[in-house]
N, C-alpha and C positions, 0 to 999 in steps of 0.2 A: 265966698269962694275959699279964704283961706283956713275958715271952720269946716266946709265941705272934704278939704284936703286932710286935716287935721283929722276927723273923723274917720275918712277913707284908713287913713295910715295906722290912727288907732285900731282898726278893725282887722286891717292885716298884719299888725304885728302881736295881735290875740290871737290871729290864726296860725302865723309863724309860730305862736308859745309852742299853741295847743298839738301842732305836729310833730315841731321839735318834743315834745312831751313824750306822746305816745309814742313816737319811733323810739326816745330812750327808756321808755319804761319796756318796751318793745326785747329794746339790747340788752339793757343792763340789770334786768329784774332778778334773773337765776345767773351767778356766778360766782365764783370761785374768790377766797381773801377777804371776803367785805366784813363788816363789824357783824355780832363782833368775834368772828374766826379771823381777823388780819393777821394776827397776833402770835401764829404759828411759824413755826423755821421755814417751811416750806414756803410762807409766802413770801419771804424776806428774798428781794431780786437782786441784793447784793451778794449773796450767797452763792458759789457755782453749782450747774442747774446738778450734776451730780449728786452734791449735799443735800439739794433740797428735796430730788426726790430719795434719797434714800432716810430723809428724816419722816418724810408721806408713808413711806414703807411700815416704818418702824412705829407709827402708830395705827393703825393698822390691824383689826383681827381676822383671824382666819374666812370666816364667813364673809365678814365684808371683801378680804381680796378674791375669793372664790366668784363674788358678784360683780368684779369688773374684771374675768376671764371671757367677755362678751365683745362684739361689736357694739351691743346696745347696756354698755356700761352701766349700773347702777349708781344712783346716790348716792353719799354718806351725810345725811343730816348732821348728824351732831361734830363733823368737822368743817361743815358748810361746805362741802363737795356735790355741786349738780351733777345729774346724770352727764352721760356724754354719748353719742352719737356715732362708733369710727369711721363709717360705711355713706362719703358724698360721691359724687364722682364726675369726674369733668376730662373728660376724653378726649371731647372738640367744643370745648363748651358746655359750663354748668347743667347737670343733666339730674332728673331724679330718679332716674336708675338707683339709684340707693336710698335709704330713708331716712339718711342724714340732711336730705335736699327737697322743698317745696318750693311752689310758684302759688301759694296760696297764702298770697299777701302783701307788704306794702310794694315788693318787685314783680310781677309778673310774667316778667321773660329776661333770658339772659340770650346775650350774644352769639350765634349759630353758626360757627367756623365748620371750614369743610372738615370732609370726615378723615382722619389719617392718614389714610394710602392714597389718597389726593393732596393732602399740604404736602406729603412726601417726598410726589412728584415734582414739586417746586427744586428740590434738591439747593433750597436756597434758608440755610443756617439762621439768617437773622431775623429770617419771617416766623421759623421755629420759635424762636426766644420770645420774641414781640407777643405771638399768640397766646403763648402761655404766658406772661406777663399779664397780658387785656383779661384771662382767665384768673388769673390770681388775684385782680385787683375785682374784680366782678364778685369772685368767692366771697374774699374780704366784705367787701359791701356785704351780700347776700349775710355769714355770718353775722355784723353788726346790728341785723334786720330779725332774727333771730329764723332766719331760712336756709340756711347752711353750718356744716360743721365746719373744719378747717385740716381735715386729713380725706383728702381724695386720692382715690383708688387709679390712677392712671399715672403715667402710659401703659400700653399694651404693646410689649416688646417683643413677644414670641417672634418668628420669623414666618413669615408668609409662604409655607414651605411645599403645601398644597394647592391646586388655584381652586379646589372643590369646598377647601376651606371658609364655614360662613363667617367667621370671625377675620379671615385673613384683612378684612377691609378697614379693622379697628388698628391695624400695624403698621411699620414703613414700609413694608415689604420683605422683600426676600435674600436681600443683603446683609451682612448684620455689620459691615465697616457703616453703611447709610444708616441701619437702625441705632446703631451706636451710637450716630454723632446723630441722629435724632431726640434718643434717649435723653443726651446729655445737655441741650440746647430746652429742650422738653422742662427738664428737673430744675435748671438753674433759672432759667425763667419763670417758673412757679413757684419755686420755693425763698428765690433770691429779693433781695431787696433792691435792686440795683434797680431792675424791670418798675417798680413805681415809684422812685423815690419824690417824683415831680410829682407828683399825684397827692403825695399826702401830705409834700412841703419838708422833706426830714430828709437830709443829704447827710445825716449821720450812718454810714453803711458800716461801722468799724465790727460792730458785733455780728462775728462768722459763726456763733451759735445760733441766733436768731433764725426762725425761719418765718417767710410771709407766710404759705398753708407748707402742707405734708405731702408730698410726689409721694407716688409709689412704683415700684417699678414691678411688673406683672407679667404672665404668669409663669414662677418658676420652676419649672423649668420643662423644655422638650413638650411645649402643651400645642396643639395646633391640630386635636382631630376632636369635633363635637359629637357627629353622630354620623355614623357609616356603617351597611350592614350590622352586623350585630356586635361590632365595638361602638360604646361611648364613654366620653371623657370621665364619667364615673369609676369605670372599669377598666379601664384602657391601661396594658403596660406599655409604657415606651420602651422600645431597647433601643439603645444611641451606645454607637462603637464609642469608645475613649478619643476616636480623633474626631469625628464630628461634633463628638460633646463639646472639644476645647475652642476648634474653629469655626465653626456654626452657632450650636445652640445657645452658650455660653457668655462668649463675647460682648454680647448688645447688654447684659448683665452687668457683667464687669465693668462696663464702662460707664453705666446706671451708676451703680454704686463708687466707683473711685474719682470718676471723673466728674458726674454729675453731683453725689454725695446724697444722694437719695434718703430720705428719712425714713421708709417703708419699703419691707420686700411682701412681696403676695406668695406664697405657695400655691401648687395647682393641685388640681384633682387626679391626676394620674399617674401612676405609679411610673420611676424611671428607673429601668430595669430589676426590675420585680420590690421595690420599694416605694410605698408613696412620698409621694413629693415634699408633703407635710411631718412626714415623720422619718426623714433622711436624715440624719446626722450627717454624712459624708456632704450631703450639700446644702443644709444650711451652717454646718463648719465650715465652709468653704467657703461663702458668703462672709462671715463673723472674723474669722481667723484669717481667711489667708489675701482677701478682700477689702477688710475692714470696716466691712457693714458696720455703720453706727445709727442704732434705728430699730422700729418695731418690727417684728415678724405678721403676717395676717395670713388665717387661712384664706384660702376662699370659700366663700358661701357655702358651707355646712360640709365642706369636703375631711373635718375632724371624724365627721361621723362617717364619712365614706370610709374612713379606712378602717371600719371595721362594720359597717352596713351593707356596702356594697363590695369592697375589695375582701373583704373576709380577711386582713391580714393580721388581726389578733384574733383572742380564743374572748375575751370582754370586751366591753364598754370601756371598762377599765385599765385596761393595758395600752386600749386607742390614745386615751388620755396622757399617758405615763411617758409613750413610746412620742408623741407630738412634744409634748414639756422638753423631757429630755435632749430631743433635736435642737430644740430652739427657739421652737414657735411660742409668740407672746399671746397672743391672744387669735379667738373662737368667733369666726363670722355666723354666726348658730348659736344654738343652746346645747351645744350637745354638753361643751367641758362644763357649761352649768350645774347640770345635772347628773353630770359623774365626776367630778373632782373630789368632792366628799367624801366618796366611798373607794375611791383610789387610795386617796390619803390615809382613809381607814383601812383599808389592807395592805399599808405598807409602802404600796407604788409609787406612791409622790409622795417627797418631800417637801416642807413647807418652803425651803429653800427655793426649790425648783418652781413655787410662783414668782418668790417675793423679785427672782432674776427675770423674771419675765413683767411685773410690774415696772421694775426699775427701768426698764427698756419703752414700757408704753408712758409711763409719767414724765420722762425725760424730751419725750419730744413731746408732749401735750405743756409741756415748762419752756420748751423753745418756744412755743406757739403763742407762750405771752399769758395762759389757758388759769395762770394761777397767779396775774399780775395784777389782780384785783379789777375795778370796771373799766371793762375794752373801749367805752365810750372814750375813756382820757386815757387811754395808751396810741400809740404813735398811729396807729390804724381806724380810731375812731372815727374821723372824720366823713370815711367812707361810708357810704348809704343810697338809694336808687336815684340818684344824681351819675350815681360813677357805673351805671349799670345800662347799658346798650346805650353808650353813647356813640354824638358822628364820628369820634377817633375808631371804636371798634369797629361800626359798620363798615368805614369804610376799609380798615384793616381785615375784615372779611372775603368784601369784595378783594382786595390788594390777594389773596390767599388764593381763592375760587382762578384769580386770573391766571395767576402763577401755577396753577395745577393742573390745569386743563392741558389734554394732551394733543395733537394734530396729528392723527395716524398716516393719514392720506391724503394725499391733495391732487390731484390728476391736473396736470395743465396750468395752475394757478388758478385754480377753478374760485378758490377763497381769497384773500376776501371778497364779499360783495360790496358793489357801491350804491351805500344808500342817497347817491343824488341820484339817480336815475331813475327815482320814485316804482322800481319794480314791484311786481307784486309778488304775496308768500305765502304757500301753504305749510301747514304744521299741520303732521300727521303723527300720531300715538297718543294712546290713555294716561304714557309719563309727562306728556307734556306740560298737562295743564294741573299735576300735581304739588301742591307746597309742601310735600316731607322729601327732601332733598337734602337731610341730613346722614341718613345711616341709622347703624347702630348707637344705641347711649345719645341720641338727642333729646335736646331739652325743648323746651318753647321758645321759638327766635321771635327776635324784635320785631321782624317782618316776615312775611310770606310773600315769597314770588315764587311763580311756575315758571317754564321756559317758554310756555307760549306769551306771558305779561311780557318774561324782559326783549322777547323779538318785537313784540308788540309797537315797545320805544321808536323800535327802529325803523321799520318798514311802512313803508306810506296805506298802505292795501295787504290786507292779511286776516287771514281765511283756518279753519281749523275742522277736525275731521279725527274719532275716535279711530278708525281702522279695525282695533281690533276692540274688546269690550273689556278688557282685562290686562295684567301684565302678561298671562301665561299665553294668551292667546290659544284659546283653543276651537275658536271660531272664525268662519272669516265673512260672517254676516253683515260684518261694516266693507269689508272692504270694497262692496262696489261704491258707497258715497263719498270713502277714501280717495280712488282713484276718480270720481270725477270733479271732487274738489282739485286735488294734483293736478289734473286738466286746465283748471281755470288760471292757475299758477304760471309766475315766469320760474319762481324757486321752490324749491318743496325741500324741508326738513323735515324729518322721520326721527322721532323720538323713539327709541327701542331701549332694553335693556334689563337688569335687574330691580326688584326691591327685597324688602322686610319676608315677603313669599318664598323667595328662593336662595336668599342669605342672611343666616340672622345667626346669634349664640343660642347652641345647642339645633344646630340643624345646617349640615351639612349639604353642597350641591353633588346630583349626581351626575351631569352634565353639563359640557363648557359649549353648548349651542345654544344661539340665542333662540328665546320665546317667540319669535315672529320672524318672519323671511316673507314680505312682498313689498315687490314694486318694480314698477316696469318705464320710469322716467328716471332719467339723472337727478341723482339726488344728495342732498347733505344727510352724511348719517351720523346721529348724535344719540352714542350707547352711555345709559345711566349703571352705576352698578359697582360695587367695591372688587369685584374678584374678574379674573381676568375671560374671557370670551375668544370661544374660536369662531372670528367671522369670518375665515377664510375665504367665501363665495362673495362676499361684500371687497374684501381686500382684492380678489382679481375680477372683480365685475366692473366695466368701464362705464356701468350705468351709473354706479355709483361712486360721481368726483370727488367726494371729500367725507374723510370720517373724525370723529373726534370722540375722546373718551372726556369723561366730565365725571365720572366716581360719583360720589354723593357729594356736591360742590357748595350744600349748605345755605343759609338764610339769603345769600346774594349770589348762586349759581346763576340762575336764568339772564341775569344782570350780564355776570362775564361771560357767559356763553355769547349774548348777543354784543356783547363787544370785540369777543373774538372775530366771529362770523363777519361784521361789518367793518371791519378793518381796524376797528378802535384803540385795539391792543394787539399787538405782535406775539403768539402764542410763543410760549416756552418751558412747557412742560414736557418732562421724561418720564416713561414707563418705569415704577420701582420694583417692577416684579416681569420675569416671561411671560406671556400669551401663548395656549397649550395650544396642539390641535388635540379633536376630540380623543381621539386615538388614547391618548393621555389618561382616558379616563377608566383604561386597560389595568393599569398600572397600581397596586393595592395601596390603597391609602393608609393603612397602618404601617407600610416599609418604612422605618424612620429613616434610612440608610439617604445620606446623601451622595455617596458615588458613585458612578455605576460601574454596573457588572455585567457583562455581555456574555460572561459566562449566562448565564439565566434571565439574557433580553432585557434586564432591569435596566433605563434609559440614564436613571440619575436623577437630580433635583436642581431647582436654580440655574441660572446661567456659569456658573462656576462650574458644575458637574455634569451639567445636562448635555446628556450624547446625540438627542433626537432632531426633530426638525421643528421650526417654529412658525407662529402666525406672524407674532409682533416680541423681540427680543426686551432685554434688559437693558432699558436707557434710552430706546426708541423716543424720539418725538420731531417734529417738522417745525419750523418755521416758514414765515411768509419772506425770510430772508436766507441769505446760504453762507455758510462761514468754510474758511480757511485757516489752518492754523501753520503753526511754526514756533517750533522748541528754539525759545532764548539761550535758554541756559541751563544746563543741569551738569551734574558730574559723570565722565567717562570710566571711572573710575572709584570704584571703593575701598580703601584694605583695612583690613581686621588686624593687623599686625599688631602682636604685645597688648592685645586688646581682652583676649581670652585671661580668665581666671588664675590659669597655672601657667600664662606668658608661653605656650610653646605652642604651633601646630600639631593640630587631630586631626586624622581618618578616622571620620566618625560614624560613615555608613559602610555597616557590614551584612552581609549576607553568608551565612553557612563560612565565615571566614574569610569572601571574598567580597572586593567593593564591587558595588553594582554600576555599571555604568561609566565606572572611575572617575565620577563627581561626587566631591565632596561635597556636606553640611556639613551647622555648627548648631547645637542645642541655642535658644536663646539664653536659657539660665546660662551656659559656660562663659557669657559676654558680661564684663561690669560692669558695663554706661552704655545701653544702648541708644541712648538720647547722643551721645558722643558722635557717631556718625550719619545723625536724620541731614537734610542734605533738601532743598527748596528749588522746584521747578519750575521757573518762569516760562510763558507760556504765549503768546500773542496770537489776538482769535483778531479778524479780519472781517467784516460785514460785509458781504457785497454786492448787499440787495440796497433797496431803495429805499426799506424802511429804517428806521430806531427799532431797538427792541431788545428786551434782555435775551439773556443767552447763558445756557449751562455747559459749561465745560467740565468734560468726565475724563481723568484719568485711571486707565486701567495697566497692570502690569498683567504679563508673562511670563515664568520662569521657568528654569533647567529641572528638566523630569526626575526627581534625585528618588524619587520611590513612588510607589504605588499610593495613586490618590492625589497627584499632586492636581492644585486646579488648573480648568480649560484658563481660564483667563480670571483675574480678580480686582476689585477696584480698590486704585490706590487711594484718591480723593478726588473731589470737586469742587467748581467754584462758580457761583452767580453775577454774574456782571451785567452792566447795561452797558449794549454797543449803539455806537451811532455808522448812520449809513452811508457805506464805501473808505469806511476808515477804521484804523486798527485800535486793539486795546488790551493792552497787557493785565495779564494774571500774576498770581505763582501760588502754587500748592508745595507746602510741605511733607516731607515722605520720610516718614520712621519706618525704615526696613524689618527692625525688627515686631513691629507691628504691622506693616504694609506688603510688607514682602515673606512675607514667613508663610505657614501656614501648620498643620501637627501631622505629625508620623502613625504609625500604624497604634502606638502605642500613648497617644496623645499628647506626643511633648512636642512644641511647637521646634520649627528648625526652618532656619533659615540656608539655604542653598548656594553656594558656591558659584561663580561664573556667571553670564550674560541673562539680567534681566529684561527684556524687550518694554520699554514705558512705550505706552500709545494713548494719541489723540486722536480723535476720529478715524485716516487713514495714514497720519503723521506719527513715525516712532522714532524712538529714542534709544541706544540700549544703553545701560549702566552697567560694570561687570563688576562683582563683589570677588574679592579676594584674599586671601590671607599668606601672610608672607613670613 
């Protein structure tokens, strides 16, 4: 027996060798320091990473830096420099959307988080972090495996500014205070070491240059139309007034980069206002200088050569290149600067200077990344490998996401939840039902596949299923007589409708916000798939139809939370992070970048901020199987700016033709020293007074005094996620920085904060605060 044991244990600790082997010859075979190149300055990590790479620089010939002006970096053999990769990308989960990224190998699926504008709707910050954390740590692994690189190309921060938008479903929406603190929840749980430090055993967090991979923060800037009549994103000029630019489009940027600290900006493909994206100087100085970008520049996907392929807005190749350098931009997701750097350089246009600044900037963070610390195997991250890749902490932190996002549009009666003692019976009606790509856009391979029909499945004692229509688009209704007499045989019938990859994807725009199918003539649960928003209006006033729920692209464990929803399991709490148009909406020109409206010429507006029109389903909409009451604890009645200003005296600062408009003053934010001085915390007590537990979001919005043209309908100050218990209270508090929360920009883009009574509101609970100066 105990030579049988002996034997057994020898056998598998040969096969322990033999894996451990190959996964390290797997990691550690091509990289950067080893003998015998160790022996260079750049590889010495005692060194600050600035030195080291400007010693990389400096040895260095021209050709060779010309060959890693690519995503798909070149080698330098004789400095023991492997190629590199910059193009992974993990959006909602490691995706290989890029070709920095495979599943063909020791990992074959990574973890399958809902898609953006569903974690969104959680409007719940630490789920944010977490996700990208369980993404960062999965990255890691996958890199040590040699199936990732370690600079991924996400978030996607544009603003959700369209609902015809195919991409809007990759974003948080149409906020940018929400995408903002998206952003920034996003980048420090990805790039931070905090997010795994139990993970790899290393509580040494002191090094703030370090990063785990490389966020990106995308795409910059005003990019949010793919393809619509005869503009596309290749071609597309944005025109964005100075005040939209500063309060809208911008913001979710800013706060990428100063708050979050973002190691990569993306530039986009279309030009903003009459300049592409890519070769702005005003705004990737803007970014650099006034920002503090510290971090690579990236085109996007071959958008070097759009600026002078498709925008025509040089006279060469050559000037595309000259005119990108000069801006900013570090490196060419393409070959185009490949192929014309050369011959730039040769006629004068670039300076050798103008790489070697654009090297210094992509070595610098590939030196954070660890990238030149010799073998990653025995750096702090080693350890990770498909151990640390779909594990039960992620799944279930997927599930935990999927739950929290799911939105409850409708409920008639308390039609929801069902009770599964009752052993009822169920029909599942639609072609999305029993589908497992339930990710969106940028999905990867999840650890698991479930449909919606598997996870009702769980639930329901007797349950029955029926295509309806044969397709998403439905353009037949050849099923629906076996539809309705399965529904027949049903106590419950769920109707899976909605969108996919057909009618929303990047580079393909919708042109209609009605859904692909309309029938049924039973009360029914209606559950719409789909990242962009729908006008079901006929569904929202049909009493046939008791309950609706959005579910976005809810990811590897949708069908799961849906059916926990449905059965009571989970107390829904999700909020809409974007409007619900009616079709009408679809009047309205998708290339108006213009966010305010003008009734001069019918134009409605944008978002819930601006939007004049009338809606399906608002901004922040979502239901509970419980119902809350709130009440303001505590906030200040009162604000004054006195001696607070610059030059210590009282301004009239709005004029018009000489006269004040309105006779309400503003204050420029710049004229204030310390606007952190009077940010000021809103305690909040939300009240449950349903029967359930359940978390619950609480949204504070401000109101303020009309000081000029443009100001917003309404705008959110912050939120907060709490779990309530039922028929008893539980206090908040959100903090409100006026002069970010309360401000918004002037005609002329300078942000300004307003004088006198701001109205704070809680559901139908308000508050005012009046700002003053004395």
């Amino acid at each position: 027996m105990r030579k049988q044991w002996a034997w057994s244990s020898m056998m598998m600790l040969l096969l322990m060798f033999f894996l451990v082997s190959e996964i390290a010859t797997t990691r550690s075979s091509d990289y950067a320091c080893k003998l015998p190149h160790h022996s260079y300055p750049f590889c010495d990590a005692s060194h600050p990473t600035l030195t080291r790479a400007r010693s990389l620089v400096s040895l260095l010939t021209l050709p060779e830096k010309i060959q890693l002006l690519s995503d798909n970096a070149s080698s330098i053999p004789r400095l023991g420099i492997p190629a590199y990769e910059w193009w992974s990308e993990s959006l909602h989960g490691i995706a290989p959307n890029g070709p920095g990224v495979s599943f063909n190998g020791t990992i074959p699926s990574a973890t399958g988080f809902p898609q953006v504008i569903l974690s969104a709707a959680s409007f719940n910050r630490s789920l944010w972090f977490r996700t990208a954390a369980a993404i960062a740590r999965e990255a890691r692994a996958m890199f040590n495996v040699g199936q990732a690189g370690l600079t991924f190309w996400a978030p996607n921060i544009n603003l959700f500014r369209d609902p015809r938008w195919g991409r809007g479903q990759e974003t948080p929406g149409e906020d940018p205070m929400l995408s903002s603190a998206y952003s920034v929840e996003y980048v420090r749980g990805l790039q931070g070491l905090s997010g795994i430090q139990e993970a790899v055993g290393d509580d040494d967090d002191d090094d703030d240059d370090a990063l785990m991979v490389s966020a990106c923060c995308k795409h910059f800037t005003a990019y949010d139309l793919d393809k619509w009549k005869q503009f596309a994103r290749y071609n597309f000029n944005a025109v964005v007034s100075q005040q939209d630019m500063e309060d809208s489009y911008q913001p979710p940027f800013r706060s990428c980069i100063q708050q979050g600290k973002a190691s990569c900006l993306m530039c986009s493909y279309n030009e903003v206002n009459g300049v592409p994206a890519c070769a702005s100087e005003e705004l990737l100085g803007l970014a650099r200088d006034k920002w503090g970008f510290k971090g690579y520049i990236t085109s996007d996907c071959d958008a070097v050569a759009t600026v002078y392929e498709y925008q025509n807005y040089t006279k060469s190749s050559e000037d595309a290149v000259a005119d990108v350098l000069k801006a900013g931009l570090d490196t060419d997701c393409g070959t185009f600067m490949l192929r014309h750097t050369k011959s730039a350089i040769e006629q004068g246009k670039v300076k050798e200077e103008d790489i070697d600044r654009a090297l210094l900037n992509l070595f610098s963070v590939q030196l954070r990344l660890g990238l030149f610390d010799g073998d990653p195997v025995r750096g702090r991250f080693g350890k990770l490998g498909p151990k640390d890749v779909c594990t039960p902490e992620h799944k279930t932190l997927a599930l935990e996401a999927a739950r929290q996002g799911i939105v409850l549009l409708k409920n008639d009666k308390k039609f929801l939840p069902l009770n599964r003692d009752i052993g009822a019976s169920l029909a599942v009606i639609g072609p999305m039902a029993t589908t497992t790509k339930l990710g969106g856009d940028y999905s990867g391979i999840p650890c698991s596949l479930t449909s919606i029909y598997e996870g009702l499945r769980e639930f329901a004692e007797r349950i029955s299923f029926a295509l309806g229509c044969h397709d998403v688009s439905c353009e037949s209704d050849d099923g629906f007589g076996e539809a309705v007499h399965t529904a027949k045989q049903a106590d419950f019938v769920v109707i899976v409708v909605g969108l996919d990859g057909t009618q929303e994807t990047e580079d393909h725009d919708r042109v209609s916000l009605l859904l692909p199918a309309d029938a049924s003539k039973n009360p029914v649960i209606l559950v719409l798939i789909g990242g962009g928003p729908l006008d079901v209006s006929f569904a929202k006033e049909n009493k046939k139809i008791a309950s609706i729920l959005w579910v976005g692209y809810p990811g590897e464990a949708g069908g799961k939370a849906l059916a926990e929803i449905i059965f009571g399991e989970f107390n829904p709490v999700g909020r809409l992070p974007m409007t619900w148009y009616p079709e009408a909406f679809t009047n309205v020109p998708m290339n108006d970048m213009n966010m305010r409206a003008d009734p001069s010429r019918g134009y409605p507006g944008r978002t819930y901020r601006f939007y004049t029109g009338s809606r399906v389903y608002g901004f922040g909409h979502g239901l509970s199987y419980s119902h809350f009451s709130y009440n303001f604890l505590s906030a200040p009645s009162e604000i004054s700016l006195s001696r607070i200003t610059k030059d210590g005296f009282r301004k009239r600062l709005l004029h018009q033709a000489g006269k004040e408009v309105n006779g309400v003053d503003y204050i420029p934010i710049n004229e204030l020293q310390n606007c952190n001085s009077f940010s000021f915390s809103v305690r909040i007590s939300v009240t449950n007074l349903g029967d359930l537990d359940g978390g619950h979001v609480v949204m504070l919005f401000s109101k303020g005094p009309k000081v000029v043209d443009g100001s917003p309908e309404t705008q959110l100050v912050g939120f907060s996620s709490l779990h309530t218990v039922s028929n008893k209270s539980t206090d908040t508090s959100i903090l409100v920085h006026p002069c970010e929360h309360l401000s918004f920009a002037d005609e002329e883009g300078k942000r300004i904060l307003p004088m006198g009574p701001h109205t704070l509101s809680v559901g139908d609970v308000e508050h005012i605060v009046s700002i003053q100066m004395y």
